[in-house]
C-alpha positions, 0 to 999 in steps of 0.5 A, spaced: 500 500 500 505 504 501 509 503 495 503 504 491 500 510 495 507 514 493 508 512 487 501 517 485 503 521 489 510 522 486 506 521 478 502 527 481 506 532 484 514 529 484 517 525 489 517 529 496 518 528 504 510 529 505 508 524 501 512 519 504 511 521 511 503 521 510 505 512 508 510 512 515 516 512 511 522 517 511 524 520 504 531 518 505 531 511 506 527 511 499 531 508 493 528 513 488 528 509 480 525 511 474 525 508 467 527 512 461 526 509 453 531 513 448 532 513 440 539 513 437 537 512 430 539 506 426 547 509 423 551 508 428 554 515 428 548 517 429 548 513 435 554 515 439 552 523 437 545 521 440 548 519 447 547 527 449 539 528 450 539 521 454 545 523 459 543 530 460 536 527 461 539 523 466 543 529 470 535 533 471 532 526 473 538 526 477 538 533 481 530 532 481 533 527 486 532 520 482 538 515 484 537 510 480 536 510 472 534 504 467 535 505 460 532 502 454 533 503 448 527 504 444 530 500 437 531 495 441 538 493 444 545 491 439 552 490 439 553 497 437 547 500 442 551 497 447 558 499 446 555 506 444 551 506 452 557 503 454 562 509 452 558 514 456 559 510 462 564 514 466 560 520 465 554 517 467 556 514 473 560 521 475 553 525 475 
């Protein structure tokens, strides 16, 4: 129940201390995930240029305060969908 009651609480007005505390929970023991699709275009140049929308995304979600980030590529994933995500690694993991 409390999971869930966050969750829309979440989807309507963002994560907050309020709503956690309405379902007895505290804010900063909550693991804060969202899931995020991307498009990277079929030519692998493409693919590697494309990696700068999905990162900066990444940095908003995380100064919104996210701590977690799945990813999935909406093509579908491949050996150059991989190495692509993989080069942006050390960036990704310095936010």
């Amino acid at each position: 129940m409390a999971v869930s009651a966050l969750m829309i609480a979440w989807r309507s007005a963002g994560p907050n201390d309020a709503s956690a505390r309405s379902e007895g929970r505290d804010y900063a023991e909550i693991d804060k995930t969202v899931t995020s699709a991307f498009d990277l275009g079929l030519d692998r140049q493409a693919r590697q240029a494309g990696l700068a929308e999905p990162v900066d995304h990444i940095r908003e979600l995380a100064a919104a305060g996210l701590e977690h980030v799945l990813i999935s590529p909406r093509q579908g994933w491949d050996q150059a969908t991989l190495e692509a995500v993989a080069s942006v690694l050390p960036e990704v993991h310095a936010i």
